[in-house]
N, CA, C and O of each residue as an XYZ file, in Angstrom:
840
protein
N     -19.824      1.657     -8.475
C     -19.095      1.793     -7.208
C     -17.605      1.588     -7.454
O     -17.159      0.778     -8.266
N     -16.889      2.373     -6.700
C     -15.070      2.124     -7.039
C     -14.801      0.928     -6.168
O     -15.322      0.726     -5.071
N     -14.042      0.257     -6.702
C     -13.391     -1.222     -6.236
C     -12.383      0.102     -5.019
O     -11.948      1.244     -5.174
N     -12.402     -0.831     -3.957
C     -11.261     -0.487     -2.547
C     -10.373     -0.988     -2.300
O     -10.452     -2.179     -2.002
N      -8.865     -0.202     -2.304
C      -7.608     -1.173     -2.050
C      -7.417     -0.643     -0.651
O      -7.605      0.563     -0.492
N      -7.035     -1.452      0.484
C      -6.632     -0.809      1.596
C      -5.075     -1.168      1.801
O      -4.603     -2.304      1.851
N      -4.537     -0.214      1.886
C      -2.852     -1.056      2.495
C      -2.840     -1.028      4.259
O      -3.086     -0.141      5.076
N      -2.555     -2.009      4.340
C      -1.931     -2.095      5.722
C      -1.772     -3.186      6.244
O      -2.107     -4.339      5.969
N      -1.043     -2.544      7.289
C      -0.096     -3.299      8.097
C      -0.640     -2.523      9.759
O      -1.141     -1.413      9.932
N      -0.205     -3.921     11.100
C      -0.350     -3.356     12.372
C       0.688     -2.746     12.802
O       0.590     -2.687     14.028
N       1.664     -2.241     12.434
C       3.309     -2.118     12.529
C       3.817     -0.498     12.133
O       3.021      0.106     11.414
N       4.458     -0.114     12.341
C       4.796      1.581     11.468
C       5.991      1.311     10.850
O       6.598      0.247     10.966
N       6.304      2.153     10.265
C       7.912      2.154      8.790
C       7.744      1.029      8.409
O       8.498      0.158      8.842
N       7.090      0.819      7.823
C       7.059     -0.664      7.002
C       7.038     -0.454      5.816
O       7.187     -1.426      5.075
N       6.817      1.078      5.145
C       6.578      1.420      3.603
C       5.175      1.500      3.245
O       5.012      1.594      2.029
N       4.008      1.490      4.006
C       2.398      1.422      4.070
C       2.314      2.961      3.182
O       2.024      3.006      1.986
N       2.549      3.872      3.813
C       2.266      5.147      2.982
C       2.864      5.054      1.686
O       2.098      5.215      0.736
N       4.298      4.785      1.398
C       4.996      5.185      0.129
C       4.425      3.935     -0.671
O       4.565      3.837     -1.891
N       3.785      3.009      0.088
C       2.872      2.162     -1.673
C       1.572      2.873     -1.741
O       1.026      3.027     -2.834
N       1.046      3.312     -0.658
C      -0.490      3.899     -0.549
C      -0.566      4.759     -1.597
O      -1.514      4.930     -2.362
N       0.818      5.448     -1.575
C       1.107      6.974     -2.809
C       1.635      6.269     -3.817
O       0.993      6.330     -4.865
N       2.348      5.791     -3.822
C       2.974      5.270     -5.693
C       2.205      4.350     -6.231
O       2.351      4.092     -7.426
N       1.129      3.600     -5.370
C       0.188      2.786     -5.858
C      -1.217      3.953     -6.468
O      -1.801      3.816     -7.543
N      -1.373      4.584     -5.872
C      -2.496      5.892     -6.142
C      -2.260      6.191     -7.682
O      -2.945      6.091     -8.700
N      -0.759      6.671     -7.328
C       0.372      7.560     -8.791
C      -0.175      6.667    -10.084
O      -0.971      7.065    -10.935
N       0.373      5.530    -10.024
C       0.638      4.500    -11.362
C      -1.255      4.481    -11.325
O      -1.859      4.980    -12.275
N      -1.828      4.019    -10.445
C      -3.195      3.523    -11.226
C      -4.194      5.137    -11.679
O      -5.188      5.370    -12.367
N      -3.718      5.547    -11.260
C      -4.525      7.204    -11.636
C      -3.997      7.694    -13.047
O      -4.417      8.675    -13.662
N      -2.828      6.680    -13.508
C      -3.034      7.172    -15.088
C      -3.878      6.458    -16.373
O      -3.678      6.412    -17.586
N      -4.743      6.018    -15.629
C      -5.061      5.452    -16.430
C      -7.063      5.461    -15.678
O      -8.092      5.496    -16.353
N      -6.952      5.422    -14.364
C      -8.009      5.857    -13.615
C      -8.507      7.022    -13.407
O      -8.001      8.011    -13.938
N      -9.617      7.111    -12.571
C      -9.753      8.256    -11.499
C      -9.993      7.824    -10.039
O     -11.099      7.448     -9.650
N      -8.865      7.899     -9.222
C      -8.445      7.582     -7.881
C      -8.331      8.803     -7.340
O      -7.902      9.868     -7.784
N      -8.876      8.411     -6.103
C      -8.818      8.968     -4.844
C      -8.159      8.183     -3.580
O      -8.230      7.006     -3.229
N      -7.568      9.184     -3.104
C      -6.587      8.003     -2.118
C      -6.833      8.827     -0.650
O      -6.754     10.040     -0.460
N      -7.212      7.576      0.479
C      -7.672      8.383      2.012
C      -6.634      8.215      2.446
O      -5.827      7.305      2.257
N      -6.580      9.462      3.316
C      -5.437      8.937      4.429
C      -6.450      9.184      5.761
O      -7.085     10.062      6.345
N      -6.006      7.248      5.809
C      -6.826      7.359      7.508
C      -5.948      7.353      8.412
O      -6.430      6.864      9.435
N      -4.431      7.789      8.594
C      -3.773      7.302      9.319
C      -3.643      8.594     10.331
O      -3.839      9.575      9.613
N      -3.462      8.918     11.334
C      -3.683      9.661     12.350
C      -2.588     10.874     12.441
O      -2.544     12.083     12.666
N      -1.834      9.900     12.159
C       0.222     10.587     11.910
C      -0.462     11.537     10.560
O      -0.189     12.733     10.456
N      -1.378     10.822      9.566
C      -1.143     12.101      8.158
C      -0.144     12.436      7.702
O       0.160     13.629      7.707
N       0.797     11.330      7.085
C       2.018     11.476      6.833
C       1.317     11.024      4.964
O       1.449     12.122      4.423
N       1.226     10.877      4.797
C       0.696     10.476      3.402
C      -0.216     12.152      2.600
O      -0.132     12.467      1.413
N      -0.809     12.739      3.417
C      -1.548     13.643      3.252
C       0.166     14.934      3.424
O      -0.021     15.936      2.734
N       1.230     14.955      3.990
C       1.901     15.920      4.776
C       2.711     15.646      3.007
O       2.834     16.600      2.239
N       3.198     14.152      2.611
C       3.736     13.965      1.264
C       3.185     14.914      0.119
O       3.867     15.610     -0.634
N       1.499     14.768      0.154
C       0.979     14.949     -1.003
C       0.709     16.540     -1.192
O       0.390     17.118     -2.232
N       0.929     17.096      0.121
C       0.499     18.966     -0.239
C       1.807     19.274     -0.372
O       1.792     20.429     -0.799
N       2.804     18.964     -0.272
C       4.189     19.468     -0.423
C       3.833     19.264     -2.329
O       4.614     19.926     -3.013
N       2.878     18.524     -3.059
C       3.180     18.597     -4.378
C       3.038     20.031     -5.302
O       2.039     20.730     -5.131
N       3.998     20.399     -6.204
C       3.621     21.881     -6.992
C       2.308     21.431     -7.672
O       1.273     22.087     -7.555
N       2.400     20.142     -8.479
C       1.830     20.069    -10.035
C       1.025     18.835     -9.811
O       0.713     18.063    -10.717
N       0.573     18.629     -8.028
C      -0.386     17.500     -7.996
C       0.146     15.609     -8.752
O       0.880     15.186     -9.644
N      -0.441     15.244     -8.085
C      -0.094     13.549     -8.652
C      -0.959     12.985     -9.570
O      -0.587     11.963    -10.147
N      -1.816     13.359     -9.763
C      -2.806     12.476    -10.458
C      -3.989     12.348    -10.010
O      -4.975     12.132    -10.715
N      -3.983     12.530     -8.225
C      -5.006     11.699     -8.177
C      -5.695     12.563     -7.458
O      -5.225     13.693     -7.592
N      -6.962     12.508     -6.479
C      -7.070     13.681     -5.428
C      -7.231     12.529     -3.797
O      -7.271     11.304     -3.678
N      -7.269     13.343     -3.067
C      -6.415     13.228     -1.490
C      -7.954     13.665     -0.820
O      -8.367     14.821     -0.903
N      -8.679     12.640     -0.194
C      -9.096     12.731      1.653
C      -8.287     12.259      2.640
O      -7.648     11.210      2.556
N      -8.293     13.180      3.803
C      -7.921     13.003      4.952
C      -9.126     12.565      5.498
O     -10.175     13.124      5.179
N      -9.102     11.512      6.384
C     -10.241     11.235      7.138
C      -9.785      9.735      8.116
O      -9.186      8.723      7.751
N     -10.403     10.147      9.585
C      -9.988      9.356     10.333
C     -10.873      8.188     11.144
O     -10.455      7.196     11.740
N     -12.692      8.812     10.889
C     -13.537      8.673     11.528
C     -14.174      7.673     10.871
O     -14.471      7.626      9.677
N     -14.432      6.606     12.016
C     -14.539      5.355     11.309
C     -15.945      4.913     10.926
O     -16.304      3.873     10.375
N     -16.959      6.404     11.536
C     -18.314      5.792     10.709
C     -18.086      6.163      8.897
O     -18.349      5.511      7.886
N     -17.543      7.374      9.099
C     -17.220      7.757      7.427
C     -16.819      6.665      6.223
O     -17.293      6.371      5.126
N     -15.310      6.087      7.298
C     -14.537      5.142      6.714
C     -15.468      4.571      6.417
O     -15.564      4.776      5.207
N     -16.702      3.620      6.886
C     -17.381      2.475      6.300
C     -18.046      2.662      5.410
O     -18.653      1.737      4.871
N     -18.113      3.738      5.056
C     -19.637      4.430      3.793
C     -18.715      5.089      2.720
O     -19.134      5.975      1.974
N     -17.242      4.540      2.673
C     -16.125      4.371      1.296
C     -17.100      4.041     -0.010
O     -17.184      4.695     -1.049
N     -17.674      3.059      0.287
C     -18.353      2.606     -1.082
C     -19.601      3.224     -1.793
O     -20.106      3.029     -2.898
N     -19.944      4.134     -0.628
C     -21.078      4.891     -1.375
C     -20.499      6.304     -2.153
O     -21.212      7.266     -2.435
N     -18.988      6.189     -2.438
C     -18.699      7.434     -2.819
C     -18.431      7.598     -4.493
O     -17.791      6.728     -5.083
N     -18.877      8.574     -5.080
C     -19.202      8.222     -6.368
C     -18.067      9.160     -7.226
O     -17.456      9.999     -6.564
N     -17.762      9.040     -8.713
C     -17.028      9.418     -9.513
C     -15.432      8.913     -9.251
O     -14.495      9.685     -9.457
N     -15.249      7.640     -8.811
C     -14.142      7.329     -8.671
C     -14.021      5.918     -9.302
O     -15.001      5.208     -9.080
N     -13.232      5.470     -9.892
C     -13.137      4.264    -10.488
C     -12.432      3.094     -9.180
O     -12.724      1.914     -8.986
N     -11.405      4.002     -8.430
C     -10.627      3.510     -7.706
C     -10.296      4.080     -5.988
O     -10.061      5.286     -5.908
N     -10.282      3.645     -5.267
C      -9.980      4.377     -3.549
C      -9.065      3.201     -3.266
O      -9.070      1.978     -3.398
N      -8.266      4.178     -2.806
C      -6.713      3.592     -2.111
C      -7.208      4.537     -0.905
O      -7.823      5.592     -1.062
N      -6.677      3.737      0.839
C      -6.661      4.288      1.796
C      -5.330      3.514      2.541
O      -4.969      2.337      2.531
N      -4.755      4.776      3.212
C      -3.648      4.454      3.846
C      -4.005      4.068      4.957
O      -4.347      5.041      5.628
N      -4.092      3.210      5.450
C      -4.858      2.602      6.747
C      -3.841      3.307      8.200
O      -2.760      3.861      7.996
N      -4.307      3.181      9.290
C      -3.752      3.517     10.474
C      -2.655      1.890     11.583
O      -3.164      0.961     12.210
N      -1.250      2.182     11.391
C      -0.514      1.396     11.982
C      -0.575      0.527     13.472
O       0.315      0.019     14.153
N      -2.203      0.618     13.652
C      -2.508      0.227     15.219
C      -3.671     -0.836     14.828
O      -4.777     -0.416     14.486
N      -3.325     -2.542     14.901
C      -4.402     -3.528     14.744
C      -5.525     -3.614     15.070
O      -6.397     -4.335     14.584
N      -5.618     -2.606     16.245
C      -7.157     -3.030     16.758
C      -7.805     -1.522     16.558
O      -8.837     -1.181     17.137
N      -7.165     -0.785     15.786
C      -8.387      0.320     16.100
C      -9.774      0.407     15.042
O     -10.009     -0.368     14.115
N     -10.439      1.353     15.390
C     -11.690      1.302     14.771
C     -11.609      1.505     12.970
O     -12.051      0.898     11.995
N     -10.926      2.504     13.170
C     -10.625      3.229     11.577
C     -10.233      1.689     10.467
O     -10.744      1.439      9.376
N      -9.190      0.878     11.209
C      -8.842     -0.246     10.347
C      -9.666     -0.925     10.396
O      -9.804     -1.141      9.192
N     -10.642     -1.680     11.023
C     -11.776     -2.175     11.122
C     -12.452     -2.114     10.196
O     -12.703     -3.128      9.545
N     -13.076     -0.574      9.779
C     -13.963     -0.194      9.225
C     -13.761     -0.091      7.681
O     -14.756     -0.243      6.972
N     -12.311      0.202      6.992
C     -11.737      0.273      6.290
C     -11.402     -1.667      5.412
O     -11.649     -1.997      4.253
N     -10.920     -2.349      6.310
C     -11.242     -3.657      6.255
C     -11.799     -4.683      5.576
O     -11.468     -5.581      4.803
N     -13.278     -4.019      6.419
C     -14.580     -4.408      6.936
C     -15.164     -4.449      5.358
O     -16.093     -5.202      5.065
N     -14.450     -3.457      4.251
C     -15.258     -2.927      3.257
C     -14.166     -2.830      1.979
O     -14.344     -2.526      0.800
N     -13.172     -3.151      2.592
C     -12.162     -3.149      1.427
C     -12.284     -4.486      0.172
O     -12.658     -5.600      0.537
N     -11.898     -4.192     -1.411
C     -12.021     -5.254     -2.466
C     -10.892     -5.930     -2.213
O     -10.629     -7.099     -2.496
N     -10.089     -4.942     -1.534
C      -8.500     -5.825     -1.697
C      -7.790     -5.412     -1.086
O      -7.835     -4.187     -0.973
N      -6.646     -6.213     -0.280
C      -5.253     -5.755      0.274
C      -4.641     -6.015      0.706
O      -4.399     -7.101      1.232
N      -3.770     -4.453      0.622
C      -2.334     -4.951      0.261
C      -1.140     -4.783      1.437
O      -0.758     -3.682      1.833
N      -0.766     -5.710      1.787
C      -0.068     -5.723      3.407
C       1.983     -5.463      3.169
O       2.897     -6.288      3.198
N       1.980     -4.080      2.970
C       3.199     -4.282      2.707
C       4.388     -4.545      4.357
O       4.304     -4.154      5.521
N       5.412     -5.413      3.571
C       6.609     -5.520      4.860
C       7.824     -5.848      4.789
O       8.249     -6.661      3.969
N       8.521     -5.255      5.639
C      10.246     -5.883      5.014
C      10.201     -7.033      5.290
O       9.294     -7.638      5.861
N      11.866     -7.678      4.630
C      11.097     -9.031      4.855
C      12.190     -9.848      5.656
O      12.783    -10.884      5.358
N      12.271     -8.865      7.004
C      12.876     -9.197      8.438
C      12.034     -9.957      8.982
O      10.806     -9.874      8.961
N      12.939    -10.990      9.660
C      12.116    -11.963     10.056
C      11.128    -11.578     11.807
O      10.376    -12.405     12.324
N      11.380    -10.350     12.325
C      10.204     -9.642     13.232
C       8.885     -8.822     12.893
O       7.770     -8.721     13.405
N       9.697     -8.145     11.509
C       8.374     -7.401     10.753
C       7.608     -8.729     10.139
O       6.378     -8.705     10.194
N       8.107     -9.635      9.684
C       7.306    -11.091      8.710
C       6.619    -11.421     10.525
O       5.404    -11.508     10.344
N       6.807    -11.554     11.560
C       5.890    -12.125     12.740
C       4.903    -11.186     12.909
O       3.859    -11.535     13.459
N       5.025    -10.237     12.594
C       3.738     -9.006     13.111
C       2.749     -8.767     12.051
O       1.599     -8.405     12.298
N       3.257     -8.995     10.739
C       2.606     -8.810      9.584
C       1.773    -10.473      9.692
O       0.545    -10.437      9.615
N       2.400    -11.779      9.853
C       1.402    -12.775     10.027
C       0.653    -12.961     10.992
O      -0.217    -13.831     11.039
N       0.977    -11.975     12.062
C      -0.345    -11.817     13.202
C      -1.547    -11.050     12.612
O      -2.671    -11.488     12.858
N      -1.412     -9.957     11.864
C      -1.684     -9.188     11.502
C      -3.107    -10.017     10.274
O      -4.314     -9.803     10.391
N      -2.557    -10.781      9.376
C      -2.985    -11.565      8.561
C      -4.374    -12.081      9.477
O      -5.557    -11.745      9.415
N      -3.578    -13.128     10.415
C      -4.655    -14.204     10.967
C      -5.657    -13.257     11.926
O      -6.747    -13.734     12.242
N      -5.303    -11.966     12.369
C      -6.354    -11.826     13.179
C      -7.120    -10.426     12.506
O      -8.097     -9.929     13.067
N      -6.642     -9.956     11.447
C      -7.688     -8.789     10.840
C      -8.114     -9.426      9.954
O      -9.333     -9.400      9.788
N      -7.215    -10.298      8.983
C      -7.593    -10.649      7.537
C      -8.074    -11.905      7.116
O      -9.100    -12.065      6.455
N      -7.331    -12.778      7.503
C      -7.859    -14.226      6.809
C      -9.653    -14.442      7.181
O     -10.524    -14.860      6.418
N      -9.806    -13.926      8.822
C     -11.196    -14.243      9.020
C     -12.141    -13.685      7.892
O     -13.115    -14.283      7.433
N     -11.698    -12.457      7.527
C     -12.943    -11.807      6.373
C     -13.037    -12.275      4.808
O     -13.832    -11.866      3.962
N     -12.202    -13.057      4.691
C     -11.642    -14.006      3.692
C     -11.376    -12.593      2.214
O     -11.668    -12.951      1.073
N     -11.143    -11.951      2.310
C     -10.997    -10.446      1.591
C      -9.889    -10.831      0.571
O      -8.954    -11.212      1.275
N      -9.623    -10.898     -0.377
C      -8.325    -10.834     -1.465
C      -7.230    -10.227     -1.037
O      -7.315     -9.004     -0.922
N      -6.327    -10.683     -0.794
C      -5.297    -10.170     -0.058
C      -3.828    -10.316     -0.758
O      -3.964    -11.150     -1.653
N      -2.612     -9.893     -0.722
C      -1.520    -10.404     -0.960
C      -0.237     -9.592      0.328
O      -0.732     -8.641      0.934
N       0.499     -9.758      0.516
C       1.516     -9.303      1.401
C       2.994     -8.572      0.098
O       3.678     -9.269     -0.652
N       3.039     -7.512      0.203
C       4.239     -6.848     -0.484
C       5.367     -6.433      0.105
O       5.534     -5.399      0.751
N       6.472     -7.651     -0.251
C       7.405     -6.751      0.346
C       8.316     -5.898      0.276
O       8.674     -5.796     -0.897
N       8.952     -5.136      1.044
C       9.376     -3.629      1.144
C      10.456     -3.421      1.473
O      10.911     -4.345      2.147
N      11.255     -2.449      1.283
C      12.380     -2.106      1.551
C      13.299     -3.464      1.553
O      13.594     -3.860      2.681
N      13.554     -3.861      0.984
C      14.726     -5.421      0.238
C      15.756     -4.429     -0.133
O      15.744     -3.463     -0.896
N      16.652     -4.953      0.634
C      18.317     -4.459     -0.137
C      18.451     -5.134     -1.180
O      18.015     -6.253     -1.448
N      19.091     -4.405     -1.794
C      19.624     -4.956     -3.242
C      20.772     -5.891     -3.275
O      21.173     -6.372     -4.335
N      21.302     -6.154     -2.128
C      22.429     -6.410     -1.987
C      22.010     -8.093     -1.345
O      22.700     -9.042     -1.718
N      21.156     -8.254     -0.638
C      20.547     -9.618     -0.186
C      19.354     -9.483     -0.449
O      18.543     -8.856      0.233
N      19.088    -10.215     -1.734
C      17.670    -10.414     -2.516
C      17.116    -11.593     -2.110
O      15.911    -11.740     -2.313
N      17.863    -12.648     -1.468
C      17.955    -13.769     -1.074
C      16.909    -14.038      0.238
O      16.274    -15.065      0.477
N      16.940    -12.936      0.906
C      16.292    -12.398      2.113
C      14.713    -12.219      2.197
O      13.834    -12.198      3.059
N      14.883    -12.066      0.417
C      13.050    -11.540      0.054
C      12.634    -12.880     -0.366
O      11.494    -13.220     -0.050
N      13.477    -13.821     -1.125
C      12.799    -15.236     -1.806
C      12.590    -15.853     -0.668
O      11.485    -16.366     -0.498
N      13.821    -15.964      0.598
C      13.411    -16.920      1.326
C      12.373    -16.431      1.895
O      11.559    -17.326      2.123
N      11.880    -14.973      2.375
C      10.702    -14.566      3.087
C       9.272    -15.010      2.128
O       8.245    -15.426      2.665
N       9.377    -14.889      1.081
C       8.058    -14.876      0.049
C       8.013    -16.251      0.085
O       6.801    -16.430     -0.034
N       8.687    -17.736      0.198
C       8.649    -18.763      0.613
C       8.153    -19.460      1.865
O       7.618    -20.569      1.896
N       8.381    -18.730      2.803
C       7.726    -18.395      4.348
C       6.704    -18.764      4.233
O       6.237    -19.892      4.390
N       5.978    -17.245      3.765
C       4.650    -16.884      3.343
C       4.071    -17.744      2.780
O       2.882    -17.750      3.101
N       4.490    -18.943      1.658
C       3.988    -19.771      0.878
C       3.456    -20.727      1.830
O       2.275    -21.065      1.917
N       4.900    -21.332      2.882
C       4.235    -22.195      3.480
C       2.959    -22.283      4.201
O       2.113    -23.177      4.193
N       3.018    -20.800      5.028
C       1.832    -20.784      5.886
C       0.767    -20.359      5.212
O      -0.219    -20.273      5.944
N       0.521    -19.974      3.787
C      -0.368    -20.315      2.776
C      -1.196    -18.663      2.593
O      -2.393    -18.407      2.471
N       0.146    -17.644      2.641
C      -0.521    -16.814      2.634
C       0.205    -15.750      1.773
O       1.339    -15.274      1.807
N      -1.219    -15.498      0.747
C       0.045    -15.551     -0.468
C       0.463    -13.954     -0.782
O      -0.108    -13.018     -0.222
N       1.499    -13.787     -1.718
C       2.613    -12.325     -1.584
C       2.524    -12.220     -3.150
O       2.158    -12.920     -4.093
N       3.032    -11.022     -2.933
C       3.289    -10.531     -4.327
C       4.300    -11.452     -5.302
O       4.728    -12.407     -4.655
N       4.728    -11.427     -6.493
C       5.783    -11.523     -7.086
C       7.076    -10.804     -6.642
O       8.108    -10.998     -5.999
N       6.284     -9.659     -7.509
C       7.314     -8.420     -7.224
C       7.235     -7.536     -6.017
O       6.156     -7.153     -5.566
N       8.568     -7.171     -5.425
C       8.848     -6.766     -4.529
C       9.349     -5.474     -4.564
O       9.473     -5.035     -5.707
N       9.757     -4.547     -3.445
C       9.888     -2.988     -3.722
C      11.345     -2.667     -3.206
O      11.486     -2.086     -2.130
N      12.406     -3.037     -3.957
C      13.796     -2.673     -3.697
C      14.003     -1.228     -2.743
O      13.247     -0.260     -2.827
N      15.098     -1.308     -1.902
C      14.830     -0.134     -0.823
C      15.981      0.992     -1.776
O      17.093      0.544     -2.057
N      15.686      2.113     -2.118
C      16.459      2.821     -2.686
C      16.125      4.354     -1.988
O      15.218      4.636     -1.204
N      17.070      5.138     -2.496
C      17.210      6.431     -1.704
C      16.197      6.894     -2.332
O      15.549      7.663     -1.623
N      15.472      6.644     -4.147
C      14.824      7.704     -4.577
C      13.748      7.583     -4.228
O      12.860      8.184     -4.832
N      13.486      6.856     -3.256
C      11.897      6.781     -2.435
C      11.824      7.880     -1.331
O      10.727      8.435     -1.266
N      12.787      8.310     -0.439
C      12.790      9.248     -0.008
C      12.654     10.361     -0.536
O      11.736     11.181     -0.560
N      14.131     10.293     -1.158
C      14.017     11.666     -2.719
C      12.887     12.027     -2.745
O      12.663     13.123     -2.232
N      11.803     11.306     -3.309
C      10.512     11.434     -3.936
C       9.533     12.675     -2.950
O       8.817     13.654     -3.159
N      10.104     11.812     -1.707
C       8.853     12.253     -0.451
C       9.000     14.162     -0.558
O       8.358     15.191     -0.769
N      10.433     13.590     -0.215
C      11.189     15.023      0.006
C      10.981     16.398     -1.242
O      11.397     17.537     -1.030
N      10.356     16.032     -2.348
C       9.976     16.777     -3.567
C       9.220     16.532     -4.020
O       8.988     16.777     -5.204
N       8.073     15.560     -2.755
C       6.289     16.502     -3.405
C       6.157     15.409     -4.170
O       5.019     15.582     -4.606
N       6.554     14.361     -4.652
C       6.321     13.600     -5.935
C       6.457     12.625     -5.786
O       7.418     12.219     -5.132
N       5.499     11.761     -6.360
C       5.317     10.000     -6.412
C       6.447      9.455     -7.624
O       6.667     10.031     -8.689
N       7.031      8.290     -7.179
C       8.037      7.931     -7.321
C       7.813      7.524     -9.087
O       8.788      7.090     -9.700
N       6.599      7.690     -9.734
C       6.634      7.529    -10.916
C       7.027      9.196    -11.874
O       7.210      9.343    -13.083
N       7.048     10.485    -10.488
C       7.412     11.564    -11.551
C       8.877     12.304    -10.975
O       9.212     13.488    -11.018
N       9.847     10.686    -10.232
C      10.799     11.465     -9.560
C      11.607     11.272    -11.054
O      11.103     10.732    -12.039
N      12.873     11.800    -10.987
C      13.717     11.813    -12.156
C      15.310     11.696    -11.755
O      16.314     11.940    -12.425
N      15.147     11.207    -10.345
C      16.927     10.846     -9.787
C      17.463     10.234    -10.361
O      17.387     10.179    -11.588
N      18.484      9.294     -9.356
C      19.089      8.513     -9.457
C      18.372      6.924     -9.051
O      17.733      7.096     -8.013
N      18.281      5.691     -9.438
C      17.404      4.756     -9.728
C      15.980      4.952     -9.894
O      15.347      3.903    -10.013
N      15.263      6.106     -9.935
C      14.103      6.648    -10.007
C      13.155      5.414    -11.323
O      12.101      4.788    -11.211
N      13.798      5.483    -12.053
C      12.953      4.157    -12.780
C      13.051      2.983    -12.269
O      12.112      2.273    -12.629
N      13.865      2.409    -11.508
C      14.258      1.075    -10.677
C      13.454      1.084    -10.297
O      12.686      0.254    -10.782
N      12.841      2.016     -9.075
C      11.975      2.168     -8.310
C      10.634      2.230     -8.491
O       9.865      1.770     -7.646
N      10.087      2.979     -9.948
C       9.144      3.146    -10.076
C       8.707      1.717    -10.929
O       7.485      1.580    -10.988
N       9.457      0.691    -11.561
C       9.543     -0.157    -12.533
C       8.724     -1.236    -10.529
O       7.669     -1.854    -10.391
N       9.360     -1.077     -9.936
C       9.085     -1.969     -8.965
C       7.300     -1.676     -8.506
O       6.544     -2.619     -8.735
N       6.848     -0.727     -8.042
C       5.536     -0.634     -7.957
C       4.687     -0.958     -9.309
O       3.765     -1.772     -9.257
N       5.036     -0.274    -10.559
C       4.263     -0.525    -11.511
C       4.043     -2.482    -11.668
O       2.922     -2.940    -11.886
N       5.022     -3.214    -11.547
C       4.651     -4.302    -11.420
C       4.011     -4.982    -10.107
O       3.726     -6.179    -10.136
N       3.810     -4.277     -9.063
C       2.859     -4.732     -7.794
C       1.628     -4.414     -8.793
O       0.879     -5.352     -9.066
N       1.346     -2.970     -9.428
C       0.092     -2.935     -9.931
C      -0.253     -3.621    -10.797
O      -1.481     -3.610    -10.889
N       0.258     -4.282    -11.560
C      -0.073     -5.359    -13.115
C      -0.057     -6.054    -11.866
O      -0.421     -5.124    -11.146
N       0.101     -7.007    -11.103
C      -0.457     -7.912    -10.691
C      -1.330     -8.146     -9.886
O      -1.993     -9.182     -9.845
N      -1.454     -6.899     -8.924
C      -3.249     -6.815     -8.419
C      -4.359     -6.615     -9.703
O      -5.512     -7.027     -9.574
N      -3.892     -5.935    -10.969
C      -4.680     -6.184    -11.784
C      -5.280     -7.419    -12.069
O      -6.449     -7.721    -12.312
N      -3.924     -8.276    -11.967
C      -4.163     -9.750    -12.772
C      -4.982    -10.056    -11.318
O      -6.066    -10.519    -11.671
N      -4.953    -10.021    -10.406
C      -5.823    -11.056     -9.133
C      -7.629    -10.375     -9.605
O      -8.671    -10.982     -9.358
N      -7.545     -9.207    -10.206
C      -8.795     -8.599     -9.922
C      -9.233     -9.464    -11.342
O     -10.344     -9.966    -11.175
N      -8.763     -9.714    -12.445
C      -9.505    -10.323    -13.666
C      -9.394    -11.489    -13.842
O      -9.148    -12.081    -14.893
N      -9.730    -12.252    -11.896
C      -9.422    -13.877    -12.106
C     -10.629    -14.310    -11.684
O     -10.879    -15.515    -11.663
């Protein structure tokens, strides 16, 4: 059976799709991933057909939340990433959840997006006691200070975050905008960027071989 990462968050622009896809990217070289998009918008799915030469990985769209729960009966995949849907109480996240190995709650680390993302925590996640970490997103480079004190936050109320965090740079757009996951963009900080997810993935690795 493929281990399940779900990303999400109850919130929208938080960066949920662009880890859903660069998280897909990096572990599909080395996997065989499949990545859902349950999200309704299909903005993750709208990224991935704009690709010429494909990402790596292959792409369901699917929204329907008896499907969503029968994720684990799906075979030839080592790995399923699903982009979850930006609305806390609906069925699709539930179900997705309900059945996920792990996940991953990305958020900036403004102190209104950090209140919705720890609602988010206590009333989808902590109850299912599921492996979890919180990633955060879009951090200026310019006040990094913003992300330690937020990932400190998080410590207190005992709910724990990534290391590494996902610097906000233009070549994440770039990326969207040319079909391509941020590990085959070739801009300007394009390795900054991609150096930043590849280390979210070494360390969900490390939570999975503990």
């Amino acid at each position: 059976m493929p281990k399940i990462i779900a990303v999400v968050n109850g919130k929208g622009g938080v960066g949920k799709t662009t880890t859903a896809v660069n998280l897909a990217a990096t572990f599909a070289e080395q996997q065989k991933v499949l990545l859902v998009d349950a999200d309704i918008q299909g903005s993750a799915s709208w990224w991935i057909e704009r690709s010429q030469n494909g990402m790596g990985f292959d792409l369901s769209q699917d929204t329907n939340p008896q499907l969503l729960s029968h994720l684990r009966s799906i075979t030839g995949y080592d790995l399923v990433i699903v982009d979850t849907p930006p609305a806390l109480h609906s069925e699709a996240l539930a179900a997705v959840v309900g059945i996920a190995d792990y996940l991953v709650l990305p958020t900036p680390p403004a102190p209104m997006d950090l209140a919705v993302l720890v609602d988010t925590v206590k009333s989808a996640v902590a109850p299912l006691g599921t492996p979890h970490r919180v990633l955060l997103t879009k951090v200026d480079t310019r006040s990094l200070g913003e992300a330690l004190e937020a990932q400190n936050a998080l410590m207190e109320l005992g709910i724990p975050a990534c290391n590494a965090f996902i610097r906000l740079y233009k070549a994440h757009e770039r990326a969207v905008l040319d079909g391509v996951a941020i590990t085959q963009w070739r801009g300007k900080n394009g390795r900054e960027a991609e150096s930043d997810y590849r280390r979210v993935a070494e360390e969900i690795q490390r939570d999975w071989r503990k």
